[in-house]
N, C-alpha and C positions, 0 to 999 in steps of 0.2 A: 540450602547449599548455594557456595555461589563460585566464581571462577573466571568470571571475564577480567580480562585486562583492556586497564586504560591506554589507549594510544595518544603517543604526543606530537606524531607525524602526521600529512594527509595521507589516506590511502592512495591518493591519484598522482599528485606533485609532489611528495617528499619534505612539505614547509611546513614549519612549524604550529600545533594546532592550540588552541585553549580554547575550552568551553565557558562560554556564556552566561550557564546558569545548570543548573541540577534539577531534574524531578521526583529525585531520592530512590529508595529501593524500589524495585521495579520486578518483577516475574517474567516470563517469556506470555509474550502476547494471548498467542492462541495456544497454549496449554492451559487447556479444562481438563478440573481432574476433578480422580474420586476422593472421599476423608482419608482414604488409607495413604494417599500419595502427599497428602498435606504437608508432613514432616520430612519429608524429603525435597520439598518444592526449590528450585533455582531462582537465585535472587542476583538483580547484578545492581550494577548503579546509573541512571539513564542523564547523560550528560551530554548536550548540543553542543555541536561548534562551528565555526566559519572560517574557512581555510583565507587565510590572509594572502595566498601564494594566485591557486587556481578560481578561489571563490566558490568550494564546493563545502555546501551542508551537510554535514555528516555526526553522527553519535560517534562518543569518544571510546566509550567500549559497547560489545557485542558478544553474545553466545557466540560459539561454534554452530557454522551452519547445521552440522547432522541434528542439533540439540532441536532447531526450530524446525527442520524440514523433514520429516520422519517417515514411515509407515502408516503412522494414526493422525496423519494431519489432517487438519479439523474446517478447511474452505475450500466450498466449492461453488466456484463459479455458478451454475447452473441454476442455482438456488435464489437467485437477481433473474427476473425476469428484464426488467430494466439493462439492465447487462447481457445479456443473451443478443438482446436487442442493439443494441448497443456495439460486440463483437463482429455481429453480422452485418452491422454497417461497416464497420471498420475492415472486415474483409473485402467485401465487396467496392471499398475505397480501393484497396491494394491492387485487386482487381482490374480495376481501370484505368489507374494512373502507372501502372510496369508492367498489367499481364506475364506474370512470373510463370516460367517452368516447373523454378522448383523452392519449395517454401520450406523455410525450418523457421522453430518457433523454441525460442527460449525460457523455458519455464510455460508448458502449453497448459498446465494443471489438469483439466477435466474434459479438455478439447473443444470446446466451445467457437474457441477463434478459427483452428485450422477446419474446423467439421467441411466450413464452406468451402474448401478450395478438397477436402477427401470426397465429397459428393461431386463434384466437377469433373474427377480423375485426375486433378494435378497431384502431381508428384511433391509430397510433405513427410515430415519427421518433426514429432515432437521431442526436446528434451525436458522433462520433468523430473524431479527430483526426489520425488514423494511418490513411493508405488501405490498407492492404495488412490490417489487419485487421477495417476498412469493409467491404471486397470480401469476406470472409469472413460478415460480417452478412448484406450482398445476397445471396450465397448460400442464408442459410437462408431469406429471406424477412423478412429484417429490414430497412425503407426506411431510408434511413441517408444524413446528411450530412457532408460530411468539413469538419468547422469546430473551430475551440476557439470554447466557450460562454462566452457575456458579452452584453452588454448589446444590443449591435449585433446580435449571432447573436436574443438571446432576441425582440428586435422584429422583426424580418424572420420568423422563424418564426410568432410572432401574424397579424403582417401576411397570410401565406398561409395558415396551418390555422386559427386563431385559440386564442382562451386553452386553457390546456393544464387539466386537471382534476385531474393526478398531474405533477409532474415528478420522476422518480426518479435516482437513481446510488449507484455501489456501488465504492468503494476509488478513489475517483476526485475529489473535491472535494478532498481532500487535496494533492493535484498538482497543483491550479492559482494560480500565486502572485498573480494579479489576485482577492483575494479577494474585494475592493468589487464588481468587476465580475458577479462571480459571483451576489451578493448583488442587485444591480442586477436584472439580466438575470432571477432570479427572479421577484422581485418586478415585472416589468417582464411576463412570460408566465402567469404566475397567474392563473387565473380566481379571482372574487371566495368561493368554497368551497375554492381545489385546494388542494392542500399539494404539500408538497416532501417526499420523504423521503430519507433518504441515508444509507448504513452507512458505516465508517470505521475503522481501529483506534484502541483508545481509549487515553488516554493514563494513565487509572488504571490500564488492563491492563498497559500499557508500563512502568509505572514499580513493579508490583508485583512482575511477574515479571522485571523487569531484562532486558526483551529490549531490548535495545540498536541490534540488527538493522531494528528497526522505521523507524530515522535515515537516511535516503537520498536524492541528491535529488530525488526523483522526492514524497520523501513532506516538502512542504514546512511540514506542519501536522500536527499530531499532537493530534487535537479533545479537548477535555471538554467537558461539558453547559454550566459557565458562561459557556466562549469563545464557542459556539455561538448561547446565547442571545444574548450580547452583541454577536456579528457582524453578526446578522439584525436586532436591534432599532431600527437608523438607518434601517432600512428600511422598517417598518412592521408589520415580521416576525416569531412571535412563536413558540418552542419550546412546543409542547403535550402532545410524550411522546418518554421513553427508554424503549429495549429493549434490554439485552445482547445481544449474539450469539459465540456459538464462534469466530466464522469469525476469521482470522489474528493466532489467536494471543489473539483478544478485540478486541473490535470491539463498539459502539454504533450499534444504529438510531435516528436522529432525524427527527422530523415536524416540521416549519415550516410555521405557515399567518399567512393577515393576521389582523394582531392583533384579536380581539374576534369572529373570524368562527368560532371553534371554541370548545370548552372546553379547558384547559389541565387534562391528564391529575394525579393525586397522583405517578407516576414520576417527574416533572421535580423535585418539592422531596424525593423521596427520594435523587435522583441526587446533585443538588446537596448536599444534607448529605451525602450520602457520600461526595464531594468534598472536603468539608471535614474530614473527619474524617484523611481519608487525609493530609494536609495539599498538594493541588495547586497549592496559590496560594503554597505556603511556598518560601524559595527556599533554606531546610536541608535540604529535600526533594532537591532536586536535586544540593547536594553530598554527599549520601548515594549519590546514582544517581551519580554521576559516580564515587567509590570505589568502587563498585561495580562499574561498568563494568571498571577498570582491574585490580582483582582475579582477575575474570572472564576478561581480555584475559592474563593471566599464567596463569593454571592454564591455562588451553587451551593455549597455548603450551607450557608447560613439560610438558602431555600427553602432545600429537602428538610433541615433541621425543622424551621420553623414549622414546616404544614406534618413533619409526624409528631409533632411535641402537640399539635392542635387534633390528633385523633383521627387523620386523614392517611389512606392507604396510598403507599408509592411504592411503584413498580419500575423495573428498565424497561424498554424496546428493542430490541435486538444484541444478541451476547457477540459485539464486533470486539477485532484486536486495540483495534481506537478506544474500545470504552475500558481494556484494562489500561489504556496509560491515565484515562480522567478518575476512574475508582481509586487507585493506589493512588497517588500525585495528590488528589482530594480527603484520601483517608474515611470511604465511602463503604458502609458494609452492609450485613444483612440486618442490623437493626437500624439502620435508613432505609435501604431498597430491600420491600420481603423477596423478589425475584426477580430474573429478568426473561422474555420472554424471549423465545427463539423457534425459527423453524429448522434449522439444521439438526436432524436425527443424533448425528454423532456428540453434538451437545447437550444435546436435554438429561435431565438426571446426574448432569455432573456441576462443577462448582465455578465457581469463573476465577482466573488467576491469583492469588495475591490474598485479593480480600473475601474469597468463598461466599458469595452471594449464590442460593442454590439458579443454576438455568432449566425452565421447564417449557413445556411444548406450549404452543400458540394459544392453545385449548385451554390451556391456563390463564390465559388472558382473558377470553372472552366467555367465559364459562362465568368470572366474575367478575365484573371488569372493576379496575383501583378507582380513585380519586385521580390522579395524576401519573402519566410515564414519564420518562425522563427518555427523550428519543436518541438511544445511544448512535441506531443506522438514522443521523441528520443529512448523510450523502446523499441516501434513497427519499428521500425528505416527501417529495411527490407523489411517487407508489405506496408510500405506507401510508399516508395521509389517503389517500385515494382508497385504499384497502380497509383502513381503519375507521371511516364514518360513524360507524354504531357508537362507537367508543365516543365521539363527540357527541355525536344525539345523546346519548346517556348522560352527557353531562361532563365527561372524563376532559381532561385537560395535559398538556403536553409541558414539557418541562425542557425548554431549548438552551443550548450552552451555546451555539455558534448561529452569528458573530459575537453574542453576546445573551448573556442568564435573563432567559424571560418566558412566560406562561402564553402558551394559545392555546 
C-alpha cells in the first residue's frame, strides 16, 4: 500500500524544495509486523532535501502522523539504560539553569524525562501521542495527555494550567511535519521568561559521520542551528544557546526564548560558523553525502554477501527504526541476516519492515552466538559492546556501517 505525497514546498518557509537523492521504496520505520500483515504493508518513497530558502532538512514525502504514531507503537525509551541515564541529566540540567514551576514536555513517550521533576512535586503534563506508551508514563507517575502538540493543544493546555516556564522534548520535534504549528503552539504556551529546550540529531553530525540511518519517516527534519533559528524567528522566537550531545549518534540541545527576553549565549555564533565552515547550506555537500551513501550501501552489501556465501552465520543487533532505512536502501533480507536480535518485548516474534528479517529475543543471540552482527544500535555502540563481551571472547565479530563498513 502506499499514499504519501511528494512535497515541492519547505514545510517551515514556503521555498522551493528538491531532493538530492532517493533511497527508494521505504516502509514505516517502526512497523513490525506479523506474515499476515505483509500484504498489506505501506510503502512510500524516501526522498531528502535541503531547503534553499531557511536551510532546513527534511524528506520530501511522509506518512500521515496517526499511520507512524499509534496505539501499538513499538519505542520505548526505558529500554536504553544509557538513555535513562542520560534524561536524568538532562532533567536535572533544566533544573538548575530555570528551576521551572511548570514543565510540559512534547512527545514525553514513557515518561522517563519528566519522572524527575513528578518526583520533586513540580507541576508537569506530558503530551504524548501514542496511548499505549502514555499508559506507561501514568504508570510512573507521569500526568500525560495523549494529544499531537500544536497550536490548538499548546492553548487549551495554558487555558487550564497556565504558561508553561520550561517546555522541553527530546528526539521528537523532528517527527512532526506541522512544523509552523509547532512553532505556534510554542510560542502560543510560553510564559514571558520560559524557553523551550529541545535535543535532536544534528545534521552536522549526520552528514560527518555519513550516518545515513538517521533518514526515516518518522525523522522528518534533521535540525542545524541556522534552520532552527530561522523556524522560531516568525514567531517571535529567538535561539539563545547550542549544546552538543552524544546521544544518537550526535545530537544538538537548543534553547528558544521570546526574543529580547533572555541573552543570546556566544554558542549560537560558534555553531553557526561552524556550520559554515562544514559547508551545510552547500548543496556540493550533499552530493558528496549522497556518493557517499551509495558507496557505503555497496561495501555493506558486498560484506554480508561475501562471509554468507563463505558459510559463516550473520545476525543484526538491535531491531532500530535506523536499521529499516540501511536493510531496504541495501536490499538486505533474511537470506543475508538469519535475524536480528532485540530486547524490546513488543518486537520479538515479529518481522522487521520491508524486508521481513524474523526479530527475536536476546536469548536468541546468546544461546548461540553467529559468526558476525551487524550492530544496527551503532548509537548505543558502548553499552552494547560492554554488554556483549562473551560474544567477542567467542570469537564473534561486529559488522559496523558508521562512519564507514568495517569488522571489529
Amino acid at each position: 500500500m502506499t499514499g504519501a505525497r511528494e512535497l515541492s514546498a519547505c514545510r517551515a518557509c514556503g521555498a522551493q524544495l528538491r531532493s538530492f537523492m532517493s533511497f527508494g521504496r521505504m516502509p514505516l520505520a517502526n512497523a513490525f509486523l506479523a506474515p499476515a500483515e505483509f500484504s498489506k504493508e505501506y510503502f512510500y518513497e524516501l526522498k531528502p532535501a535541503l531547503c534553499g530558502g531557511c536551510g532546513l532538512f527534511q524528506i520530501t514525502e511522509q506518512p500521515a502522523p496517526e499511520q507512524m504514531f499509534h496505539p501499538q507503537y513499538a519505542f520505548f525509551t526505558r529500554t536504553s539504560k544509557s538513555m535513562v541515564a542520560h534524561f536524568g541529566a538532562y532533567a536535572r540540567w533544566v533544573q538548575t539553569q530555570f528551576a521551572p514551576n511548570f514543565v510540559v514536555e512534547v512527545g514525553c513517550n514513557d515518561g522517563v524525562l519528566l519522572e524527575t521533576f513528578a518526583r520533586q512535586g513540580v507541576q508537569h503534563l506530558g503530551i504524548e501521542p501514542s496511548a499505549n506508551v502514555a499508559a506507561v508514563a501514568e504508570k510512573h507517575g507521569v500526568r500525560t495527555q495523549v494529544a499531537f502538540f500544536g497550536e490548538a493543544v499548546a492553548r487549551d493546555v495554558r487555558t487550564r494550567h497556565g504558561a508553561a516556564d520550561v517546555i522541553l522534548a527530546a528526539n521528537v520535534i523532528c517527527h512532526i511535519p506541522d512544523i509552523r504549528g509547532v512553532a505556534a503552539g510554542v510560542a502560543a504556551l510560553l510564559g514571558p521568561k520560559g524557553v523551550f529546550v529541545f535535543e535532536e540529531p544534528y545534521l552536522g553530525a549526520m552528514i560527518d559521520k555519513g550516518s545515513y540511518d538517521q533518514i526515516y519517516d518518522e525523522h522528518v527534519f534533521i535540525f542545524s542551528a541556522q534552520s532552527v533559528a530561522a523556524l522560531f524567528r516568525p514567531f517571535g522566537l529567538e535561539l539563545i544557546q547550542c549544546l552538543p550531545q552524544p546521544t544518537h549518534g550526535g545530537s544538538m540541545r537548543y534553547v528558544v526564548a521570546r526574543a529580547g527576553a533572555r541573552p543570546v549565549t556566544e554558542s549560537v555564533a560558534r555553531t553557526l560558523a561552524l556550520e559554515d565552515m562544514q559547508g551545510l547550506q552547500r548543496s556540493e555537500t550533499y552530493e558528496h553525502f549522497r556518493a557517499r551513501c551509495e558507496r557505503n550501501r555497496e561495501q555493506l552489501v558486498g560484506l554480508v554477501r561475501d562471509l554468507r556465501a563463505k558459510g559463516h552465520r550473520v545476525v543484526g543487533y538491535a531491531a532500530t527504526s535506523k536499521s529499516t532505512t540501511v536493510l531496504n536502501y541495501c536490499g538486505l533480507g533474511p537470506d543475508d541476516i538469519e535475524f536480528i536480535s532485540d530486547t524490546t518485548p513488543e518486537k520479538q516474534g515479529k518481522f522487521t519492515p520491508g524486508t521481513h528479517i524474523p526479530v527475536r529475543p536476546h536469548e536468541d543471540f546468546t544461546r548461540r552466538y553467529p559468526d558476525f552482527a551487524v550492530l544496527f544500535g551503532w548509537n548505543h555502540e558502548a553499552e552494547i559492546l560492554g554488554k556483549e563481551q562473551a560474544f567477542a571472547a567467542a570469537g564473534g565479530k561486529w559488522i559496523k556501517f558508521v562512519p564507514g563498513v568495517q569488522l571489529a
